[in-house]
KOLRO-13570 format. One record per residue (C-alpha): z, y, x. Coordinates in nm, 4 decimals, decimal comma. Example, Ala and Ser with C-alpha at 12.3 -4.5 7.8 and 13.67 -1.06 7.14 Angstrom:
REM KOLRO-13570
{{0,7800 -0,4500 1,2300}},
{{0,7140 -0,1060 1,3670}},
This chain:
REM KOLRO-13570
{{13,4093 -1,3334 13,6833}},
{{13,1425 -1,6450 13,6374}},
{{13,1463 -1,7989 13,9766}},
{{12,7771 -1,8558 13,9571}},
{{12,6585 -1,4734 13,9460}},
{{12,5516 -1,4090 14,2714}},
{{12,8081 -1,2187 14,4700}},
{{12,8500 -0,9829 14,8188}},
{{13,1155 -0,8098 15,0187}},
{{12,9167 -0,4943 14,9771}},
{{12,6715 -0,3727 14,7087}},
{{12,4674 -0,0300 14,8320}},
{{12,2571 0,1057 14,5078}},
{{11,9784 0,3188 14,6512}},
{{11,7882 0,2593 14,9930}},
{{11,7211 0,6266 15,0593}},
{{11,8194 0,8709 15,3816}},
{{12,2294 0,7004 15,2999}},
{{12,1476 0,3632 15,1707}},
{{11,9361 0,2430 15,4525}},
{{12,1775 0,3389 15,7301}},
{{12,4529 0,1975 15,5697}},
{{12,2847 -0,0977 15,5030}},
{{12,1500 -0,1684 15,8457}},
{{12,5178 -0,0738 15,9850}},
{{12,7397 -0,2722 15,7548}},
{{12,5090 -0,5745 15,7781}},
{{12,5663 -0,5509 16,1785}},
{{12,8634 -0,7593 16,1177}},
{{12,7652 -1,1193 16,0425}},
{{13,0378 -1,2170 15,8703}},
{{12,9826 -0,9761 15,5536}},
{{12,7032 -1,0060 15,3201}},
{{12,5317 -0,6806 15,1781}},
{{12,3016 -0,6260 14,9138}},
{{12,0823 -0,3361 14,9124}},
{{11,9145 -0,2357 14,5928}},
{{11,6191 -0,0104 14,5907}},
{{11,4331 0,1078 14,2315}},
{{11,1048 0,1963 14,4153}},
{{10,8984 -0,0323 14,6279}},
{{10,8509 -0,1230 15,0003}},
{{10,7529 0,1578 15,2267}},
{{10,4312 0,0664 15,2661}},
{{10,1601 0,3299 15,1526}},
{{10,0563 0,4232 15,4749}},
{{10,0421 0,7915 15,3960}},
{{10,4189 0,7800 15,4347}},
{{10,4154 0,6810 15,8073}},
{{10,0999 0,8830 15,8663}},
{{10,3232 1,2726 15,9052}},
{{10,0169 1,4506 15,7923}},
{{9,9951 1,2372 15,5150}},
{{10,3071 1,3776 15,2867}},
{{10,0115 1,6503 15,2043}},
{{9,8993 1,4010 14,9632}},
{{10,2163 1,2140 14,8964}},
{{10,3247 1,4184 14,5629}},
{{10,0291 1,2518 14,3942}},
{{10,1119 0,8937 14,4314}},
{{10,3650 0,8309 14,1120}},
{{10,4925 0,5361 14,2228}},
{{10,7235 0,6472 14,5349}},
{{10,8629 0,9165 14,3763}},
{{11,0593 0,9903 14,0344}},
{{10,8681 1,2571 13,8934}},
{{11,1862 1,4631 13,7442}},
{{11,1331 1,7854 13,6344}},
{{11,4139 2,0804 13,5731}},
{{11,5472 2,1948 13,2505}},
{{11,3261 2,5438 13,1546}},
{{11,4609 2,7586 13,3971}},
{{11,5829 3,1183 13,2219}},
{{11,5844 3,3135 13,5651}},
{{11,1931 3,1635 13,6183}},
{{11,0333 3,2599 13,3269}},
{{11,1898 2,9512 13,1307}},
{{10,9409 2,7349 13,3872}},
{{11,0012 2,3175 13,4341}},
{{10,9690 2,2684 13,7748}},
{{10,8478 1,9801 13,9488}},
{{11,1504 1,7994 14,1347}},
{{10,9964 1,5792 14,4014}},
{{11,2187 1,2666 14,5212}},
{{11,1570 0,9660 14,6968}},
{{11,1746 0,6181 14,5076}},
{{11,0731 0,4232 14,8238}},
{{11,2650 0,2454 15,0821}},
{{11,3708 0,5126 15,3296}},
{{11,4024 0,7621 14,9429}},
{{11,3287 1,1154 15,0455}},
{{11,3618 1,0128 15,3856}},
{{10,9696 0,8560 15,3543}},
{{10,8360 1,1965 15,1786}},
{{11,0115 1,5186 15,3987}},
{{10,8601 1,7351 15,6087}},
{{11,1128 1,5407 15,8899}},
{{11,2412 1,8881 16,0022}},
{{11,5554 1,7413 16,2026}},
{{11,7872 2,0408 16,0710}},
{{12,1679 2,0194 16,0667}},
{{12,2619 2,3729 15,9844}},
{{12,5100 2,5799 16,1350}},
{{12,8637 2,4804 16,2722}},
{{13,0277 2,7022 15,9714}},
{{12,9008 2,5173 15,6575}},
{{13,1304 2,2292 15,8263}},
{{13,4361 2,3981 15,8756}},
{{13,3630 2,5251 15,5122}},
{{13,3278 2,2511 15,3688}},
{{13,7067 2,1606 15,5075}},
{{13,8126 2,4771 15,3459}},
{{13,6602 2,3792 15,0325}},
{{13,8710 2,0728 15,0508}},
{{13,6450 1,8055 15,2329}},
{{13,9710 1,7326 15,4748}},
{{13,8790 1,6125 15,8371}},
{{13,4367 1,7278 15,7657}},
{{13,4769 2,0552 16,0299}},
{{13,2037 2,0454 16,2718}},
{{13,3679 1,9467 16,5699}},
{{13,4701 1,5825 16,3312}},
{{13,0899 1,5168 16,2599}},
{{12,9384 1,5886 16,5461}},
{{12,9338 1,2564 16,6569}},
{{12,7844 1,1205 16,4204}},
{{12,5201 1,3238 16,4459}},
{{12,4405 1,2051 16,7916}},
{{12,5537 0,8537 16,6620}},
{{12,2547 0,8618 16,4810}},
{{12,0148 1,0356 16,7118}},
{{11,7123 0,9097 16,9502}},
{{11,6987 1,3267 17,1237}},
{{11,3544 1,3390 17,3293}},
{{11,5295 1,5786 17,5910}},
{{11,8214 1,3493 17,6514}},
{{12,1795 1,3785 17,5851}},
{{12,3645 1,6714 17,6172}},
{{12,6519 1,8306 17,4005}},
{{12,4749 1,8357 17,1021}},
{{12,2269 1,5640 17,1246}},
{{12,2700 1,1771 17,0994}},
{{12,0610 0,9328 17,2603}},
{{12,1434 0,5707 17,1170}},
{{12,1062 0,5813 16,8046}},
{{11,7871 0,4522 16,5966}},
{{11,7021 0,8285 16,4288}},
{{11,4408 0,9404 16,6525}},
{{11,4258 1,3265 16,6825}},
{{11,0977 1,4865 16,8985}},
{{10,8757 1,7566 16,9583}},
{{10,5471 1,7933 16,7362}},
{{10,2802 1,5909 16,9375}},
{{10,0229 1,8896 16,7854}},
{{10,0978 2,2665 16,6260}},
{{9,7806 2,4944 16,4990}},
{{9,6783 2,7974 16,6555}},
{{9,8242 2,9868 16,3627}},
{{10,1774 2,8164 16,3847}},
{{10,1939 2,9282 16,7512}},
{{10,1245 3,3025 16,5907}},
{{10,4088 3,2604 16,4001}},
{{10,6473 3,1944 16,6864}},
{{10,4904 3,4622 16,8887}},
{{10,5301 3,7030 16,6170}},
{{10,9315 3,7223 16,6923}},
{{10,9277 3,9934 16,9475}},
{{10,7180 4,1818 16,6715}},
{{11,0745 4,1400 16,4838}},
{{11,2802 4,1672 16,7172}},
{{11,3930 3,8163 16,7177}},
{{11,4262 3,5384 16,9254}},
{{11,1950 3,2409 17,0450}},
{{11,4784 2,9453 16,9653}},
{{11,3924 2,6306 17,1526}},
{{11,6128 2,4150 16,9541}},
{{11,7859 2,4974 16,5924}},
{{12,0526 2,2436 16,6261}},
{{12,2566 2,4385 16,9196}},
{{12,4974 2,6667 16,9102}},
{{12,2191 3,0037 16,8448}},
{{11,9753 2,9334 16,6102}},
{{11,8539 3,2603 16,4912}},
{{11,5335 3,3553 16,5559}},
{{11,1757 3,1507 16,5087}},
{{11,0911 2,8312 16,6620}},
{{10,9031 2,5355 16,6466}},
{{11,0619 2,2319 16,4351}},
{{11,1939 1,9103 16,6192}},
{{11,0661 1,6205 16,4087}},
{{11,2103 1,2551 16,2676}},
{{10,9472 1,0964 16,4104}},
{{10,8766 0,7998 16,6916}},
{{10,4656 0,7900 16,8332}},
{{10,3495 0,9996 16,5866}},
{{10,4628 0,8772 16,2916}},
{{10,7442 0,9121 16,0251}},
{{11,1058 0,7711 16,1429}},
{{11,2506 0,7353 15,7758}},
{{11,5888 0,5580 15,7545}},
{{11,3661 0,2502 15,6334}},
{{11,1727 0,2917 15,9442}},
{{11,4773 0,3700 16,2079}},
{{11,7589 0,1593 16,0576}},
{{11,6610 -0,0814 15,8289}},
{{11,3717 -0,2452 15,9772}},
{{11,6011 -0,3483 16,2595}},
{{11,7943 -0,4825 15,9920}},
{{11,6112 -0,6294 15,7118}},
{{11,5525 -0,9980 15,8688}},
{{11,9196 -1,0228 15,9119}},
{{12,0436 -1,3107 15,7253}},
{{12,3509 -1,1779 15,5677}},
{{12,1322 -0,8383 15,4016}},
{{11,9649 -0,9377 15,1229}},
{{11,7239 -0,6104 15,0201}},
{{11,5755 -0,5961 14,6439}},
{{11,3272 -0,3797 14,5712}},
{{11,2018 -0,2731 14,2560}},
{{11,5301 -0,2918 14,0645}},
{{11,6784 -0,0339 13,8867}},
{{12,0730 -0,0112 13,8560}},
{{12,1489 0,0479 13,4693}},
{{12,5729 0,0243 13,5155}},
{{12,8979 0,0248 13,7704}},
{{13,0899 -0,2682 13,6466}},
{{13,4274 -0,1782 13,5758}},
{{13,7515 -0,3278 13,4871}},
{{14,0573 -0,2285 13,4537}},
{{14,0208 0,0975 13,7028}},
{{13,7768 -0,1114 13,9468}},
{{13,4571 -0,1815 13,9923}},
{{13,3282 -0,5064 14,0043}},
{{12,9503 -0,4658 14,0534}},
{{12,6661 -0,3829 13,9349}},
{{12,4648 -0,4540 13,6032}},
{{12,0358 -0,3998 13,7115}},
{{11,7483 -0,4268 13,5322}},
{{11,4807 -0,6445 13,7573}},
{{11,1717 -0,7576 13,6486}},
{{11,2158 -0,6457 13,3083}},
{{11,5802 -0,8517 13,2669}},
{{11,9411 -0,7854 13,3092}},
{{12,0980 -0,8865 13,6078}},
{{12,4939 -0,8785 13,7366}},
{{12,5587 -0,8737 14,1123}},
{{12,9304 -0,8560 14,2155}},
{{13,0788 -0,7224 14,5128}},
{{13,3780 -0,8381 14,6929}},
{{13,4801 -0,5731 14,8525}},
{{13,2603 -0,2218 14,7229}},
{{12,9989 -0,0992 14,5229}},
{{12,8436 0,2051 14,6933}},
{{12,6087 0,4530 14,5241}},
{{12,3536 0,6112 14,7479}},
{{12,1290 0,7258 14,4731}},
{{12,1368 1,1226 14,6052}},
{{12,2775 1,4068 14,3833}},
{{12,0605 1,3192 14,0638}},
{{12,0766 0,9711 14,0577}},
{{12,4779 0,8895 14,1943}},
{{12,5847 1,1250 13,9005}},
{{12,3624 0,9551 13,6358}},
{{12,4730 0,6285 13,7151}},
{{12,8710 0,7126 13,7252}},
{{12,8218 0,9043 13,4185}},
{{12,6149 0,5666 13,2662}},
{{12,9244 0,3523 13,3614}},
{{13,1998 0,5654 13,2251}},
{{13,3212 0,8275 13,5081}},
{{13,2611 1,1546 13,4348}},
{{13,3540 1,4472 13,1796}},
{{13,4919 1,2539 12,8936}},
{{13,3550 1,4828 12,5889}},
{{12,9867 1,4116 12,7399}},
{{13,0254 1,0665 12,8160}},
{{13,2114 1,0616 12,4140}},
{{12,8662 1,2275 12,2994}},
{{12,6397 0,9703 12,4629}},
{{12,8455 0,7242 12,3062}},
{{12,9684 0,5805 12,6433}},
{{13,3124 0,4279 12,6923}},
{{13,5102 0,6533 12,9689}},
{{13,6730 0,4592 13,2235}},
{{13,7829 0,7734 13,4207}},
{{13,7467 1,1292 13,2656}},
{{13,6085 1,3167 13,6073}},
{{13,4885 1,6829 13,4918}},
{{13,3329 1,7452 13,8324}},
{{13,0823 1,4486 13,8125}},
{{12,6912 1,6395 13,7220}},
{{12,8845 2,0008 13,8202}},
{{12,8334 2,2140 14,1300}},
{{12,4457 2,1734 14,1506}},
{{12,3018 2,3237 14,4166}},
{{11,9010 2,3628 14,5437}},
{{11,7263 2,5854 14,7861}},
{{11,4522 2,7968 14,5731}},
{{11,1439 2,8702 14,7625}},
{{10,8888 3,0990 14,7817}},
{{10,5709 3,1379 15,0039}},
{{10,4099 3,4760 15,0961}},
{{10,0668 3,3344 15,1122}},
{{9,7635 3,4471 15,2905}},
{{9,4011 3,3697 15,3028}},
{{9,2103 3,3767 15,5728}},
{{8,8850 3,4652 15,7487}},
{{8,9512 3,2816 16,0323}},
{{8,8437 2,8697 16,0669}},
{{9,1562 2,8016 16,1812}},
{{9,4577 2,5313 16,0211}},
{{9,4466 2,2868 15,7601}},
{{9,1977 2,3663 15,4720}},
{{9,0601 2,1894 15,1842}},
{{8,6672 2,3083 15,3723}},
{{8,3568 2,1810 15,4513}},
{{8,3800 2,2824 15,8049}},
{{8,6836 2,0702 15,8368}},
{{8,4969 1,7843 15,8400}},
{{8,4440 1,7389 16,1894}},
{{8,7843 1,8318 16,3228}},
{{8,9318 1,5760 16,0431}},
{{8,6972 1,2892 16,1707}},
{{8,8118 1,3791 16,5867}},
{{9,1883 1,3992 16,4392}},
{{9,1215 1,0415 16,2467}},
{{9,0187 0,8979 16,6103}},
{{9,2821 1,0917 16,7997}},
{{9,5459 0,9276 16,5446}},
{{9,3811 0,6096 16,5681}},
{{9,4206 0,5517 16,9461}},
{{9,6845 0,8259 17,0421}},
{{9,9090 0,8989 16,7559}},
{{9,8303 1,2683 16,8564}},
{{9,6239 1,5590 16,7115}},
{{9,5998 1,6756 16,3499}},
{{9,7123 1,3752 16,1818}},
{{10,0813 1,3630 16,3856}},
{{10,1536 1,7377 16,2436}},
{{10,4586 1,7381 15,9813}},
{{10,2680 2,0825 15,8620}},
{{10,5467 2,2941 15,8410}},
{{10,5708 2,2872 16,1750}},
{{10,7160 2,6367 16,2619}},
{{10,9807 2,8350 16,1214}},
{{11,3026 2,9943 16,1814}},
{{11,6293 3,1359 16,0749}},
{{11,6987 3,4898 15,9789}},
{{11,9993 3,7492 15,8745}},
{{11,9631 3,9062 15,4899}},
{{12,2081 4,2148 15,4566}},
{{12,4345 3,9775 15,2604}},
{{12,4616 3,7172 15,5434}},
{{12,8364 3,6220 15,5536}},
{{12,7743 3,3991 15,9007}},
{{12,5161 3,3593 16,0636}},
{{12,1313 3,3921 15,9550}},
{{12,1115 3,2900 15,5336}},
{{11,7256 3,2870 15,5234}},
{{11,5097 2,9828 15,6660}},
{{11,1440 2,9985 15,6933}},
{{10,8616 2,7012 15,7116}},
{{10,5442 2,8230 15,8356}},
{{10,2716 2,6630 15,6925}},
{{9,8843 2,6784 15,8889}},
{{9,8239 2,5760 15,4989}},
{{9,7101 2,6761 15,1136}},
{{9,9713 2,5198 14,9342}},
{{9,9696 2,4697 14,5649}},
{{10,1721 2,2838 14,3049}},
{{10,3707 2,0880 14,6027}},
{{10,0699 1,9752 14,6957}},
{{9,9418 1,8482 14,3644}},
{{9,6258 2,0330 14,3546}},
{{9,3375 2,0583 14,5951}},
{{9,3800 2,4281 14,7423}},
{{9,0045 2,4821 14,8944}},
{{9,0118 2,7491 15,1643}},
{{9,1420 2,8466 15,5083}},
{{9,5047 3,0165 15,4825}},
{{9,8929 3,0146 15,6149}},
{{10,2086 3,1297 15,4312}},
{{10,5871 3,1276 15,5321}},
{{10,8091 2,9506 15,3012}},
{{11,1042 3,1773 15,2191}},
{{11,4666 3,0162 15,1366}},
{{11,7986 3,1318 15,0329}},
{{12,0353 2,9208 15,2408}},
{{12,3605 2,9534 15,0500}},
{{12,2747 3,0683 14,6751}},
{{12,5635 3,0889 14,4709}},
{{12,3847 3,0214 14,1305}},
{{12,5785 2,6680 14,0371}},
{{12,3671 2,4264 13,8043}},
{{12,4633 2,0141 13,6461}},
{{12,3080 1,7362 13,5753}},
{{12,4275 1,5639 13,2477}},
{{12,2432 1,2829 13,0487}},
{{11,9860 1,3155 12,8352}},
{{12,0901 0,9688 12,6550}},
{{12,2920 0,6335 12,7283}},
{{11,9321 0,4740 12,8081}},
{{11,9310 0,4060 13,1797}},
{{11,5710 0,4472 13,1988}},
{{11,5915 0,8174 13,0343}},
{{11,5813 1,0627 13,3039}},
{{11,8514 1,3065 13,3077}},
{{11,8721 1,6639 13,2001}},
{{11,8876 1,8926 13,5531}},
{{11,9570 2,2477 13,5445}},
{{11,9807 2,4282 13,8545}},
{{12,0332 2,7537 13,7331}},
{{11,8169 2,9056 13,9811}},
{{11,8818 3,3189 14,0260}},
{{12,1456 3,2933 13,8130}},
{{12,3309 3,5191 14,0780}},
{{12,2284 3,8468 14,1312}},
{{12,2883 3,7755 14,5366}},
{{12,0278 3,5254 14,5422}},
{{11,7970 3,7541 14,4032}},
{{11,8734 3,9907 14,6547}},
{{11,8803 3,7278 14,9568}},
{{11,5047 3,6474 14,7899}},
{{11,3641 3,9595 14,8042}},
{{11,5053 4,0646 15,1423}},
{{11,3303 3,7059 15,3111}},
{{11,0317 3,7930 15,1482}},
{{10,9872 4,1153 15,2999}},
{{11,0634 4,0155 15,6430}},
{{10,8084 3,7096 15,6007}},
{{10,5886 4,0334 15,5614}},
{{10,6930 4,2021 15,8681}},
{{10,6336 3,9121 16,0828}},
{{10,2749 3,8052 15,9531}},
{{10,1964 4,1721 15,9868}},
{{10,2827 4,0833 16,3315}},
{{9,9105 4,1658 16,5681}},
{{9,9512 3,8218 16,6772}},
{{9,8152 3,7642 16,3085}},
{{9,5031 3,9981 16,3455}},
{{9,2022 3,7778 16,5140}},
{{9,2674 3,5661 16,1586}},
{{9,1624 3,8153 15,9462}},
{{9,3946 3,7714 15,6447}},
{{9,4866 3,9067 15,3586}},
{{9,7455 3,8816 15,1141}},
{{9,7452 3,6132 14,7924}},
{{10,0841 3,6347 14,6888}},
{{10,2945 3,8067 14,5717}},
{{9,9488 4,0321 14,6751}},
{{9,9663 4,3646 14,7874}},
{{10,0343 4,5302 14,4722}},
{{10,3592 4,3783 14,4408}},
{{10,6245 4,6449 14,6292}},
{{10,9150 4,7803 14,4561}},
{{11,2043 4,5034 14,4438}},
{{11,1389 4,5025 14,0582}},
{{10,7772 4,3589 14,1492}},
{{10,9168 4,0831 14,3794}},
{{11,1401 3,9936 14,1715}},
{{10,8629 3,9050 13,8948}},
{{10,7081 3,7246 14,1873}},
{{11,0171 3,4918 14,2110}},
{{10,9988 3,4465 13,8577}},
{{10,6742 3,3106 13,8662}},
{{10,6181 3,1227 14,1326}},
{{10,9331 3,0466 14,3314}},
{{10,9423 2,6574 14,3201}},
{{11,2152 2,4072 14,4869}},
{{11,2151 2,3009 14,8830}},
{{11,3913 1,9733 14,7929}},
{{11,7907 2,0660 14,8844}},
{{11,9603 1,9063 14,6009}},
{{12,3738 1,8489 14,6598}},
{{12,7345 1,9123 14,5351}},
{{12,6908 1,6498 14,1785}},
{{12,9764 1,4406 14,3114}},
{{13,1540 1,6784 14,5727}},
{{13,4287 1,5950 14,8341}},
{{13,7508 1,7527 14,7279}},
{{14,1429 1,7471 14,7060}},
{{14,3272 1,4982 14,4899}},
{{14,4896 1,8833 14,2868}},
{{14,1224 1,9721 14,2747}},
{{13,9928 1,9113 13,8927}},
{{13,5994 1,9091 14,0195}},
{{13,6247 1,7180 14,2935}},
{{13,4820 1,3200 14,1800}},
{{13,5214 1,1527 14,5600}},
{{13,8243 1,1919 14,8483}},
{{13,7450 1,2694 15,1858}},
{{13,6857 0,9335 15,2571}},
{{13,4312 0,9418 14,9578}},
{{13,6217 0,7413 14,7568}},
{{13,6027 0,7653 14,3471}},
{{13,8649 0,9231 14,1639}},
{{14,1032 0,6993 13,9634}},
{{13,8037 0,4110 14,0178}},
{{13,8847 0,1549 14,2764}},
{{13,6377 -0,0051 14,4628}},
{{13,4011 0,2215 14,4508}},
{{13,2194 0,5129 14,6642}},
{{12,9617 0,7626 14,6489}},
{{12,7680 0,8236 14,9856}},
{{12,4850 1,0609 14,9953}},
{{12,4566 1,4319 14,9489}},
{{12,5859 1,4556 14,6277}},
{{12,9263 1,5028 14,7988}},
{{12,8778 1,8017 15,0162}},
{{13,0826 2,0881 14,8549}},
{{12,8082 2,3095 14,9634}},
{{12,4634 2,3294 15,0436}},
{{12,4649 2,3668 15,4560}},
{{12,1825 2,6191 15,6505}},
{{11,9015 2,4252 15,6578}},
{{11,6779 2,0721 15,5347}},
{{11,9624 1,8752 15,3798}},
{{11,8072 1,5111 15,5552}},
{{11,9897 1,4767 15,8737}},
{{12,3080 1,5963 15,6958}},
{{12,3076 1,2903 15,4960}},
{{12,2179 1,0773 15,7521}},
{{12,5122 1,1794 15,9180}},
{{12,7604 1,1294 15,5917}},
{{12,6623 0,7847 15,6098}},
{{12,7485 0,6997 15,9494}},
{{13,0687 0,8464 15,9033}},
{{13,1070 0,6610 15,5848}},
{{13,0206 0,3150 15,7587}},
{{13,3550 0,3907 15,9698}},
{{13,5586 0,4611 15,6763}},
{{13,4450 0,1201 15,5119}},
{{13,5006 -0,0518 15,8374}},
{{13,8106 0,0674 15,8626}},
{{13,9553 -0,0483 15,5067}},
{{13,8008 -0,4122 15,5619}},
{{14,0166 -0,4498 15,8476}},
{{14,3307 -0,3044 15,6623}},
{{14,3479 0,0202 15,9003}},
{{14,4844 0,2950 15,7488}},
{{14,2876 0,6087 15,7432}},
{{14,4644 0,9337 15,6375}},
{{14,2962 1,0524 15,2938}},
{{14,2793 1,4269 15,1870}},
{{14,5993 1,5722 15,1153}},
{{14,7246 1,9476 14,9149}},
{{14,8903 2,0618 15,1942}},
């Protein structure tokens, strides 16, 4: 190693919902040096702290990657648009900030799948670790930590319809989705602090960033792992249009998220050797599970327009409410501008449901169209409808050896008949509940699927056409035994046969969980800072065994 490369104890590739807390964590110890290294820029658009502003966010190229899917064959062979962040704070700065954590059984399943010591009861605390709860600390609610979760500051007349409409459905009015009962509708808690956005950039790292011993590049894109000999040594970037080598001491860390952690192992030689043989890339460790397991929530949205002057609309006779909400925002941090949008929802039962409610909703007060891409001009609401647990299994593989190429993702959305089914059950009981007479006084009527569209055949052709991604991408690096072929990290979210080296982000849940995949991987960081403590101090922490 050339003594005059620069070099840290700890090298974190990606300053998204993982990278930043780990970053701002780690660094808390003065006596380590950390280097955090982002591709995209500095948070700073201010339509990323403004909440109402991720209505416009999709349209600004440069914080986001602008990957598309592989033609889908269950969607009319459609490329869909795969929005993620390439800011400080990654997806974290673009959400919705839903604060969702799913249910207590995608833990203990992902033990059962192999993810030793990951039931619920063992990450609960870092939930609250993480969390700044509005309502105080209770059982299931932190209060210390920098993630701050509250109530909307603002919610349209049509999103309280929504959450009215549940006795029309017989469900419940759930005050908070993160206890124990969660099915029902509700109103979303939010990650945000005064009315605006708490991103990881925003609730960790700026804490952090002035801290002598974190160094944080933006701008630089990591082309390689550096490996030798079964251990990796750094990390070769590309910044400012030249190479660059930054060694680490102690770890090299990938916190890229489940497209980008398996793109970069499979760019430095870890993953299935024929496809790494293909691309013409030297294998370091043949892992067959690195790419595999994809998993995504597919969305649709039963959307109305409306008669009614009410919500969020592209319309002349917005004007004046948009110029009071500019004001109110300006002086308050309330009103209009502090709304996430989806600011209702709720969680309900299909006929398949295994445990507990496998549908989620987002109620939009909204015309959306194209994620937002395109102007939708009108007055209108829809519910967003969501398969929690599809078992349809896509990969991600390369498209070349080019670190710059973006690589080939294939979902395999609807590829199993149950999701269809799960899909077409949601979407009629979105219909039941804006049938609701709560819904009446707006005067709405039906855009899509439209009226026409009944028999389960029809839906169906809906889904096909329409049905789009809600941004739940996991499982491209999953947690799993040492016996188990697929697994690529330990419990400890260590690399397979590759020392030195970890994967931290939601690539390595074994399964999607119930709900907005954000505070999940906020959480697999924080448990992942105690796991690197622990092996810096020589501790021994019990890895997964076969047992």
């Amino acid at each position: 190693m050339n003594e005059s490369n620069p070099q840290f104890d700890y090298i974190i590739v990606g300053g998204g919902s993982a990278g930043a807390v780990l970053a701002s964590r780690l660094s808390q110890d003065p006596a380590l040096q950390v280097l955090l290294l982002e591709a995209g820029g500095k948070d700073r658009n201010p339509f990323i702290h403004i909440p109402f502003g991720l209505s416009v966010l999709t349209r600004f190229e440069a914080i986001g990657w602008g990957y598309h899917t592989a033609p889908q064959e269950a969607l009319d062979d459609r490329e869909l648009f795969w929005p993620r962040g390439k800011t400080l704070g990654g997806s974290s700065s673009v959400n919705a900030m839903c604060y969702i954590r799913g249910q207590k059984e995608d833990y203990d399943r992902w033990e059962a799948q192999g993810a030793q010591g990951w039931n619920f009861s063992e990450v609960l605390p870092y939930f609250k670790r993480s969390e700044n709860y509005f309502a105080g600390e209770n059982a299931y609610h932190g209060v210390d930590g920098p993630l701050h979760v509250s109530p909307l500051a603002h919610t349209s007349k049509l999103s309280d319809a929504f959450v009215a409409s549940a006795s029309f459905a017989n469900y419940s009015v759930v005050e908070d989705f993160n206890c124990a009962e969660r099915e029902g509708l509700g109103y979303y808690h939010v990650t945000q602090i005064n009315g605006q956005r708490c991103s990881t950039a925003k609730g960790f790292l700026s804490h952090a960033i002035h801290r002598q011993n974190l160094t944080v590049l933006t701008k630089v894109a990591a082309e390689k792992v550096l490996i030798k000999q079964g251990r990796a040594l750094g990390v070769q970037v590309r910044e400012k249009g030249k190479v660059q080598r930054y060694f680490a001491k102690s770890e090299v860390i990938l916190c890229g998220g489940a497209i980008n952690s398996p793109q970069l192992l499979m760019l430095s030689g870890v993953g299935p050797r024929k496809h790494l043989e293909d691309m013409g890339i030297f294998v370091h460790q043949d892992l067959p599970g690195v790419g595999q397991n994809l998993q995504d929530h597919l969305d649709a949205i039963v959307q109305f327009t409306c008669k009614a002057k009410e919500g969020y609309a592209v319309a002349a006779g917005m004007l004046g409410k948009y110029i009071k909400a500019g004001v109110d925002y300006l002086f308050k941090r309330n009103g209009i501008f502090s709304s996430n949008i989806a600011e209702a929802g709720g969680f309900v039962r299909s006929s398949l449901a295994e445990h507990g409610p496998d549908i989620q909703f987002h109620f939009l007060p909204a015309i959306l169209q194209d994620h937002g891409r395109r102007l939708a001009f009108g007055y209108g609401y829809g519910v967003h409808v969501c398969c929690l647990y599809p078992k349809s299994r896509g990969n991600i593989k390369l498209q070349s050896n080019h670190p710059a190429d973006h690589p080939l993702i294939d979902p395999a959305y609807l590829t199993h008949p149950d999701d269809q089914k799960v899909m077409i059950e949601g979407i009629k009981i979105a219909r039941k509940l804006l049938a609701a007479p709560n819904f009446d006084e707006f005067e709405g009527s039906e855009l899509y699927p439209g009226e026409e569209a009944q028999s389960d055949e029809e839906l169906l052709a809906f889904l096909q056409q329409r049905a789009e991604t809600i941004y739940h991408p996991v499982g491209t690096c999953k947690m799993g035994l040492q016996s188990d072929p697929m697994a690529v990290v330990n419990n400890q979210l260590k690399v397979k046969g590759i020392a030195g080296l970890r994967v931290v982000d939601a690539s390595v849940m074994p399964s999607l969980i119930g709900g907005n995949t954000n505070a999940p991987t906020i959480m697999i960081a924080e448990r992942a800072v105690d796991f690197i403590k622990a092996d810096h101090e020589g501790q021994a922490v019990p890895i997964a065994s076969d047992d």
